[in-house]
ZAMARGU-4260 file (C-alpha; in steps of 0.2 Angstrom, whole numbers, plus 5000, padded with zeros to 4 digits):
<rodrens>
0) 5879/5352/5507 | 5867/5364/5515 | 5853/5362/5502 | 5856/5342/5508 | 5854/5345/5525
5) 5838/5357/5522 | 5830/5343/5513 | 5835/5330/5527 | 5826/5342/5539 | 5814/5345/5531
10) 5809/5325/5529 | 5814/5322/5547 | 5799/5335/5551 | 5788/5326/5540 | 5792/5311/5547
15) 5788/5317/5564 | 5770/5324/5559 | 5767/5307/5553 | 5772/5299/5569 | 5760/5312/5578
20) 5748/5308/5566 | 5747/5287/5569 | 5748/5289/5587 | 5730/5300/5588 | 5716/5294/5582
25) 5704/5306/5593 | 5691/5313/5583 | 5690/5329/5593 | 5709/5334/5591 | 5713/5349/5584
30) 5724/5348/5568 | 5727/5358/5554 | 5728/5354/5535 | 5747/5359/5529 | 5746/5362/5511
35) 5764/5370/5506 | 5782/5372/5514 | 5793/5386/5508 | 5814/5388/5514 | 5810/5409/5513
40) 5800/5417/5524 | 5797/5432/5510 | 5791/5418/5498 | 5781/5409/5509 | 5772/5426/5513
45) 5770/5429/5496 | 5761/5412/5495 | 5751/5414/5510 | 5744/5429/5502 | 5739/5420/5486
50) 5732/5406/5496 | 5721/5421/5507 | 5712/5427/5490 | 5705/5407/5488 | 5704/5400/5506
55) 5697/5404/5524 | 5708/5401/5538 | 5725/5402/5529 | 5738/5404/5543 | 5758/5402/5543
60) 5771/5395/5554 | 5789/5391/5556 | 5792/5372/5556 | 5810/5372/5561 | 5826/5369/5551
65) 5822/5384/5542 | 5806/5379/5534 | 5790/5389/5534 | 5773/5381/5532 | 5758/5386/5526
70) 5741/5379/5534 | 5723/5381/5536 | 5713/5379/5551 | 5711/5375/5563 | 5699/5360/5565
75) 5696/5346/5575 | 5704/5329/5567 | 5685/5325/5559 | 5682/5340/5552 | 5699/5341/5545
80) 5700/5322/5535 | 5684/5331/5527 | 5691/5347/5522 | 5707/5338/5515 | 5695/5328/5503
85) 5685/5342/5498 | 5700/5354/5495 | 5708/5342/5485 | 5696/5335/5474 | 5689/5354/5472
90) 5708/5358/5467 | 5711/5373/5479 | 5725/5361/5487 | 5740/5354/5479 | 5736/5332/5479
95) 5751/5331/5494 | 5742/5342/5505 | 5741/5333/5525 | 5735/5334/5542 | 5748/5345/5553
100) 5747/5344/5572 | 5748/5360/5583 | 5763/5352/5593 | 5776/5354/5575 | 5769/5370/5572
105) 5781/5386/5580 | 5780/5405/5578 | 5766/5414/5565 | 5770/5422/5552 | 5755/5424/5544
110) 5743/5432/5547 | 5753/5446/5550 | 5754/5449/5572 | 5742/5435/5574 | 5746/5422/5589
115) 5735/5407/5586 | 5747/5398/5596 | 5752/5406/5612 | 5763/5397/5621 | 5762/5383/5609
120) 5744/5376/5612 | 5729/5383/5600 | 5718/5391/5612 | 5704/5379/5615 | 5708/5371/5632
125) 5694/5361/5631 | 5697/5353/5614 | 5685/5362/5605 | 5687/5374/5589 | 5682/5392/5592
130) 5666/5396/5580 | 5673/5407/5567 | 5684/5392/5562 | 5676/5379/5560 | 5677/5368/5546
135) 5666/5370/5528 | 5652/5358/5527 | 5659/5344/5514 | 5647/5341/5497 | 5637/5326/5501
140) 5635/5313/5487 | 5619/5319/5485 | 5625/5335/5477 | 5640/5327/5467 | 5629/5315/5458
145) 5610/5313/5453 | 5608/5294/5459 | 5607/5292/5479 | 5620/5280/5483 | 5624/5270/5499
150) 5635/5276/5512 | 5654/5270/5507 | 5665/5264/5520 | 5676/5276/5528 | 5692/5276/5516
155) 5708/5272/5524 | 5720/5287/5527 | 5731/5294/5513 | 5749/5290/5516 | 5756/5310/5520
160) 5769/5311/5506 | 5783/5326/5509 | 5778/5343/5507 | 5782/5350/5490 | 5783/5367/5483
165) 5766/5368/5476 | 5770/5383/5465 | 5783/5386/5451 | 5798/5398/5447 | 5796/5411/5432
170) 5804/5399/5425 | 5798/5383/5427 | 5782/5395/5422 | 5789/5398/5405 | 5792/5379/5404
175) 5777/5372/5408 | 5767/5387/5397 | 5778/5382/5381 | 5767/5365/5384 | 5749/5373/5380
180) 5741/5370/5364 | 5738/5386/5354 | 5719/5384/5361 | 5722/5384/5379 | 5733/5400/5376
185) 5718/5407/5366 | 5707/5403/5381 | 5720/5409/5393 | 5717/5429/5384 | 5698/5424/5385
190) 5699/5423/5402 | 5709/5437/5406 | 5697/5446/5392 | 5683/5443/5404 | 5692/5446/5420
195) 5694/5463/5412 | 5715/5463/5408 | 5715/5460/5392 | 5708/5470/5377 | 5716/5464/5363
200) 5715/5449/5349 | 5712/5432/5352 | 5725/5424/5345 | 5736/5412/5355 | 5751/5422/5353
205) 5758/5429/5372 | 5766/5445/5367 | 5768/5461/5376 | 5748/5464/5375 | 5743/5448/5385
210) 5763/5449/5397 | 5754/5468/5403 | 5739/5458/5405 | 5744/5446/5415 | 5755/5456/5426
215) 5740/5467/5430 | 5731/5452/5434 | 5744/5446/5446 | 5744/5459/5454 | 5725/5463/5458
220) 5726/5445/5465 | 5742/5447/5476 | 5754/5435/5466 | 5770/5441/5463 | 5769/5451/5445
225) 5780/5444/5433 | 5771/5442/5420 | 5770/5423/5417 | 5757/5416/5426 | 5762/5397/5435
230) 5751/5383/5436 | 5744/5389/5454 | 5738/5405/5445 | 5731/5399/5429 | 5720/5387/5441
235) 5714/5402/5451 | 5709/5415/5436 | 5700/5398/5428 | 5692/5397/5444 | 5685/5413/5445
240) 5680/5413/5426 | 5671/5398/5429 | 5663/5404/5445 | 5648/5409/5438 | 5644/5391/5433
245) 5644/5385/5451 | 5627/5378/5456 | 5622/5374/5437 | 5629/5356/5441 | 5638/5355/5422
250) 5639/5339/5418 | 5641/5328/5401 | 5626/5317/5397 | 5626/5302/5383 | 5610/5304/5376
255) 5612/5287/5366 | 5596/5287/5358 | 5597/5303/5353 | 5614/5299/5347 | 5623/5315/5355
260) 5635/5317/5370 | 5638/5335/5378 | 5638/5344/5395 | 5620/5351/5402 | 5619/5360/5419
265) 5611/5345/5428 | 5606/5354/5443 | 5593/5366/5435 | 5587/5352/5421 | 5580/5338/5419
270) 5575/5325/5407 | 5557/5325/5403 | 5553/5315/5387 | 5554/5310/5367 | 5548/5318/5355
275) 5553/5317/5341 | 5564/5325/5333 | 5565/5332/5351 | 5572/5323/5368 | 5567/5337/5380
280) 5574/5342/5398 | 5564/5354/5407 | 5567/5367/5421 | 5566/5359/5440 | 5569/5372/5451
285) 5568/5392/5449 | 5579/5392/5434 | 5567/5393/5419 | 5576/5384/5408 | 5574/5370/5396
290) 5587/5361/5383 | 5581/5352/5369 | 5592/5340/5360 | 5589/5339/5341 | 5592/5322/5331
295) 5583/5315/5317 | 5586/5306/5298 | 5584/5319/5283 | 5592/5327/5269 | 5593/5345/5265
300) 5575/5348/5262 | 5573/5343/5279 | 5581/5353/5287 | 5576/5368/5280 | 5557/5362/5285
305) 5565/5362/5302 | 5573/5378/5301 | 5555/5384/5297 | 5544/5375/5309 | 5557/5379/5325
310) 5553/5398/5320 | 5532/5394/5324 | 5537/5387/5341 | 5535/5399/5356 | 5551/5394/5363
315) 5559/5405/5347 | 5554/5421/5351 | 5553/5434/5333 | 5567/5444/5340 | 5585/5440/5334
320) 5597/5436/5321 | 5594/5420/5311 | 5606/5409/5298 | 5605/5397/5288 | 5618/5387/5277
325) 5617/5374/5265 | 5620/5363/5278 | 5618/5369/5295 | 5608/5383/5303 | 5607/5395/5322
330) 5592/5403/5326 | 5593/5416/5339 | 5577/5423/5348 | 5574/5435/5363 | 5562/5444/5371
335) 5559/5449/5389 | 5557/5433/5396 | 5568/5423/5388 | 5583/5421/5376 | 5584/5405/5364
340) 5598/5397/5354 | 5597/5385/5343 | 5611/5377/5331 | 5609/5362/5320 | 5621/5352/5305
345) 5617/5342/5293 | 5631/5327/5290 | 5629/5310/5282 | 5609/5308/5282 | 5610/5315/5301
350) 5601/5331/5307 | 5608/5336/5324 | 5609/5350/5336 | 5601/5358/5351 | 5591/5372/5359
355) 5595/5384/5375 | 5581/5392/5382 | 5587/5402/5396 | 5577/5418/5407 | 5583/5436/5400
360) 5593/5447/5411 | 5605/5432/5417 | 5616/5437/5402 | 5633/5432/5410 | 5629/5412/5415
365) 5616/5411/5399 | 5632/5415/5386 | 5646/5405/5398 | 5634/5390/5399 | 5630/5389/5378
370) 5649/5393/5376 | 5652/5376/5387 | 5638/5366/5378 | 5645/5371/5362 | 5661/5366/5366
375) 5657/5348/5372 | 5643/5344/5358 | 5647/5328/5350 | 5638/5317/5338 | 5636/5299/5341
380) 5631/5285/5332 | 5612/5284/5329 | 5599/5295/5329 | 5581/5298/5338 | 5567/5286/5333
385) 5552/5292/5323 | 5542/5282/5335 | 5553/5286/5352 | 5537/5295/5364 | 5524/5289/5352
390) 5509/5290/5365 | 5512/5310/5369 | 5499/5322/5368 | 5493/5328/5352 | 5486/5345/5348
395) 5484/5357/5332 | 5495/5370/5345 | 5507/5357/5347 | 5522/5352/5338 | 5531/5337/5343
400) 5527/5342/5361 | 5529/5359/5361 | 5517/5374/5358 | 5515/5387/5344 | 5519/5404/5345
405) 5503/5411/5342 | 5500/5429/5338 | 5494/5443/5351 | 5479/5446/5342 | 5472/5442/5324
410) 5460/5453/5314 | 5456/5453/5296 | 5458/5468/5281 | 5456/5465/5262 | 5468/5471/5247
415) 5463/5487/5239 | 5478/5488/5229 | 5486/5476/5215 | 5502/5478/5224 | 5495/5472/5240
420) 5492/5489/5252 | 5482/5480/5264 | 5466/5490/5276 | 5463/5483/5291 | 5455/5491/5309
425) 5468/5500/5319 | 5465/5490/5335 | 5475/5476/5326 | 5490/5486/5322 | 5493/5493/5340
430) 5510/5487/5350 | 5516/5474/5338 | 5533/5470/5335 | 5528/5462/5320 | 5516/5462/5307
435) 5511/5449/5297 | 5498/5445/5282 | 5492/5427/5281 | 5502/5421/5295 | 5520/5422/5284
440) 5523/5439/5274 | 5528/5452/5285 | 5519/5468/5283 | 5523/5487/5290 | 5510/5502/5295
445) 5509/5515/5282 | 5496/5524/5290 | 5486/5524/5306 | 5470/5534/5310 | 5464/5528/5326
450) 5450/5542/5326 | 5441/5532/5310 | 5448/5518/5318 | 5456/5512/5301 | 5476/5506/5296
455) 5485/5503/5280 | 5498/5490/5279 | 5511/5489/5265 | 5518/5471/5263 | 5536/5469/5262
460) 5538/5456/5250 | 5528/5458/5235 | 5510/5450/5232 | 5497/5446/5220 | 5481/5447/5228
465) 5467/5436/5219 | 5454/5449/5221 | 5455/5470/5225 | 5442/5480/5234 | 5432/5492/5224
470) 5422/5503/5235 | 5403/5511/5231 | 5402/5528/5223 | 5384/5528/5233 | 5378/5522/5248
475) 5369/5506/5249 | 5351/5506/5251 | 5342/5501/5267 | 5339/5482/5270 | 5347/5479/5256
480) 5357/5463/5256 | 5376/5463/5264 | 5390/5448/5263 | 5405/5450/5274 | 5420/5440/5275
485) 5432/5440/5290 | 5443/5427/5299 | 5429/5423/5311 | 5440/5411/5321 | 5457/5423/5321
490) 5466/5412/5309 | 5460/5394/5316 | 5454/5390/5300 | 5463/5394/5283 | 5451/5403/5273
495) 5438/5416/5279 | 5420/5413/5286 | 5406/5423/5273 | 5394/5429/5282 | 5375/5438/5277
500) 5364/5450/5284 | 5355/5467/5280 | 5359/5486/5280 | 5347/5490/5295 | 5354/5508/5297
505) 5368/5521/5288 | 5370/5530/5304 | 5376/5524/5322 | 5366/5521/5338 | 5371/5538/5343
510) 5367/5547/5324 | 5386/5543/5317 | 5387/5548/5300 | 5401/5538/5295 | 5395/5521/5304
515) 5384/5508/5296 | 5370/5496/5308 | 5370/5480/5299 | 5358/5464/5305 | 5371/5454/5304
520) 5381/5441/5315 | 5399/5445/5319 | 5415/5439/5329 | 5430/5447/5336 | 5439/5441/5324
525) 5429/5448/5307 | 5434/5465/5312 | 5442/5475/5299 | 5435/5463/5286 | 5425/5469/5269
530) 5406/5473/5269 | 5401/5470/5253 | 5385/5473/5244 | 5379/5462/5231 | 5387/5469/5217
535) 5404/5464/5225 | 5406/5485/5229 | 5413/5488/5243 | 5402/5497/5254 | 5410/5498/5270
540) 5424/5488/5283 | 5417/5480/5299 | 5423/5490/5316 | 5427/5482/5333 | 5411/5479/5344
545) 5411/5494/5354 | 5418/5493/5373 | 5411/5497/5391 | 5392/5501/5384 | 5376/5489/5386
550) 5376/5471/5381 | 5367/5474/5361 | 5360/5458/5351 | 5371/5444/5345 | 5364/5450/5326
555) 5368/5468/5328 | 5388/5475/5320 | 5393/5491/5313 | 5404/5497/5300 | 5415/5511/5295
560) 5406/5517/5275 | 5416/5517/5261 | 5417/5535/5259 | 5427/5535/5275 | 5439/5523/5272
565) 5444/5531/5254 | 5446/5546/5265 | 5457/5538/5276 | 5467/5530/5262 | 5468/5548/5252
570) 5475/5554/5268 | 5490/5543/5266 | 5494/5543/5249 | 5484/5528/5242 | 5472/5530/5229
575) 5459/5519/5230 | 5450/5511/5216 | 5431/5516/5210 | 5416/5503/5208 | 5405/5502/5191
580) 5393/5514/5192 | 5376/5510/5199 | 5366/5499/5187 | 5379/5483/5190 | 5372/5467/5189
585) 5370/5457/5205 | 5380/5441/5208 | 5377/5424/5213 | 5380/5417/5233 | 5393/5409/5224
590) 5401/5424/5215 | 5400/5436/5229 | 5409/5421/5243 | 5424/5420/5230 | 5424/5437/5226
595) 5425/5443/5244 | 5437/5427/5250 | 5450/5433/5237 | 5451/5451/5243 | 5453/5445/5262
600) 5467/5443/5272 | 5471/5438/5288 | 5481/5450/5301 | 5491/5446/5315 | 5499/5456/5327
605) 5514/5447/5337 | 5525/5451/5355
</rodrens>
């Protein structure tokens, strides 16, 4: 009989806040938005402190026939429609949230020894809200959706259905938990995990592990401890998981050329172009990011060719774990600008996937975000047309649309051993995260000498070189003829440049010993190449153009001898091979441009 006549008071109240609501329409009044009723002052307190860790302005008052609401405000009338709608459809607010006027609220409860009221009025005489409470500026359309959109009509005001208990017993708790799937209670330990409560497997099973974990949570976050988190609580720990998406605007796209459906953060993206097998969005703010969505025709071999070709591209930096399936295949790349992921499947003839490219040191959003676009990827029917952004920019450097990594700096060196040991000039060595020969087989330092200037390279895959350098018992003599080969152009084109000249001098311009003058023309890049004479003897390797002197001819290089770089190679263990002994026949243009092309290789240093 009493809970009866509690409920009749309760709606009696109600009904009275609804009269008081028709009968003002001034936009200026000050109101409040009531967004829970408890019958027990402890429990309403409890909830007034839950509500504090999400809300500003949270207050509490009696109501009369022993009920106790809970509020926040105040605002003018406005102000306070606006917050209504925002708080609901931001889900802070249970959906039967309503305007309150100050006339049915009595004595505060909450906060504690606050008097907002007085004597019954909120103290603004003059109808105005005091500064520090005014109300939250709503989202404007703007922000909730890319298209600008016409004004709506004001919408007509939401009946004010009777206050519910917006939160649930332990037991009603228990109930409504039993209904989650086995991944939403895996996702409940994940967040906890990350909120720091919760250290053990993730397995879908609440036992005593995840029961301490939410307990702790609950009570870092002032809800009653009891181990079984309600509805209410899940919301808020979600929301604070999620909390660090906010402003990446995560919404789902249909890409329906593409084929593929998933959620992008809209706010720091945008869509660019085609190219395919690429549909590209690109950063448009300070974020530097960029997404591409991956769709195309192809079978196996296809994707394998794209497993390879997305490893060329700057956007894949050489640093990270990379896998590849029979099917599918991730590629992970970081350096310190940026961290990129990619992941693409093969199934029924369609190859389709994406790539995150996302600044380093925002480690936190970066791994949220991909798990959220992982989670969401879904293939469509179709996929990107061959022809789709036909008339884009084309460029050796490009691959559809997008650059090549290119290396720090390319050099040349020259086998001098059947197994591949590799000498090169030790200015193409330094700083490199990676080492390759030829642009593909990666290759490590063996031995360095910057004094001589001079570096071996071991390849780490085994080669067959066409040719091997064999170096000149004997110096050559003056003005006799030279050939050298080098990668003139760093690797532009895919075969060494031969170039000829003369021996003008075996010493330096200062009197080295160990340097060689040659008339000859060189560039950047043919340094570290072989000087050969024209027996095909190795007589020397061509040395970087010294720095910071005078301006010297176009047609003047130098050399390191052969002597010296046999030394060098002694030094480290290699044993370098011999040439005939004097009285070898000469050979052709011909002969000597195969011979030296065989033996030299290009040398890349990449970041």
């Amino acid at each position: 009989m009493l809970r009866i006549l509690s409920i009749c008071l309760a709606v009696l109240t109600i009904g009275f806040a609804s009269m008081a609501h028709a009968q003002s329409n001034n936009p200026d009044e000050v109101v409040w938005v009531q967004i829970e009723a408890q019958q027990s002052l402890a429990r309403a307190t409890d909830r007034a402190t839950a509500y504090t860790t999400l809300l500003q302005d949270v207050n509490g008052f009696a109501v009369g026939g022993g009920w106790y609401a809970i509020v926040v405000g105040p605002y003018r009338r406005a102000d306070a429609e606006l917050v209504l709608r925002q708080y609901r459809r931001d889900g802070l607010i249970p959906r039967d949230s309503f305007i309150q006027t100050s006339n049915r609220l009595r004595q505060q409860f909450w906060p504690v020894g606050a008097n907002v009221l007085g004597n019954g009025a909120v103290d603004a005489p003059d109808g105005t809200v005091p500064p520090q409470t005014e109300a939250p500026t709503p989202a404007t359309p703007e922000e909730e959706t890319p298209q600008v959109a016409e004004a709506a009509p004001a919408p007509a005001p939401e009946p004010e259905p009777e206050p519910e208990p917006a939160d649930e017993t332990p037991a009603q708790a228990q109930r409504s938990e039993r209904e989650l799937s086995r991944d939403e209670k895996k996702e409940l330990q994940v967040m906890l995990q990350w909120a720091g409560f919760y250290t053990a497997a993730i397995d879908g099973s609440f036992g005593r592990g995840t029961r301490n974990s939410m307990a702790a949570w609950q009570e870092a976050n002032n809800f009653e401890k009891t181990g079984i988190l309600t509805t209410l609580q899940r919301d808020a720990l979600k929301k604070q998981y999620n909390a660090v998406l906010e402003g990446l605007g995560l919404r789902t796209v249909r890409d329906t050329q593409a084929g593929i459906e998933m959620s992008l953060p809209m706010d720091v993206i945008a869509f660019d172009r085609y190219e395919p097998p690429f549909a590209q969005y690109t950063p448009t703010g300070d974020v530097d990011a960029r997404v591409l969505l991956i769709s195309q025709p192809g079978d196996q071999d296809t994707l394998f060719g794209l497993y390879e070709i997305m490893q060329t591209l700057e956007i894949v930096p050489l640093e990270g774990p990379r896998e590849r399936g029979n099917s599918s295949f991730t590629l992970v790349g970081e350096n310190a600008r940026m961290i990129s992921y990619t992941e693409a499947t093969l199934d029924n003839g369609e190859i389709k996937g994406f790539t995150l490219i996302w600044p380093a040191g925002d480690e936190e959003r970066r791994r949220r975000l991909l798990a959220e676009m992982r989670s969401s990827f879904t293939r469509m029917p179709g996929v990107l047309s061959p022809s789709a952004g036909s008339a884009s920019q084309q460029s050796i450097d490009l691959i559809s649309g997008l650059q090549i990594r290119k290396p720090k700096i390319s050099r040349s060196g020259f086998f001098v051993t059947q197994s591949g040991d590799v000498v090169t000039t030790s200015a193409a060595v330094q700083s490199c995260s990676r080492i390759t020969l030829d642009g593909d087989t990666d290759a490590e330092v063996t031995s360095d000498d910057p004094a001589r200037g001079i570096a071996l390279l071991k390849p780490k895959a085994a080669l067959s070189p066409l040719a091997v350098a064999s170096f000149a018992g004997q110096p050559a003599r003056l003005q006799s003829e030279v050939a050298l080969a080098g990668y003139s152009f760093e690797g532009v084109l895919n075969a060494p440049s031969i170039s000829f000249g003369t021996l003008a001098d075996v010493r330096g311009l200062q009197g080295e010993q160990n340097i060689s003058r040659l008339a000859l023309r060189a560039r950047a890049g043919d340094a570290g190449g072989p000087v050969l004479d024209r027996t095909g003897a190795v007589i020397g390797m061509l040395t970087a153009a010294p720095e910071g002197g005078p301006q010297l001819p176009e047609d003047v290089s130098f050399a390191v001898d052969a002597a010296t770089v046999v030394a060098a190679s002694s030094d480290a263990g290699v044993k370098l091979p011999q040439a005939a002994a004097e009285g070898a026949s000469s050979l052709t243009a011909f002969q000597l441009s195969e011979k030296a092309s065989g033996m030299t290789v290009l040398v890349s240093c990449w970041e």
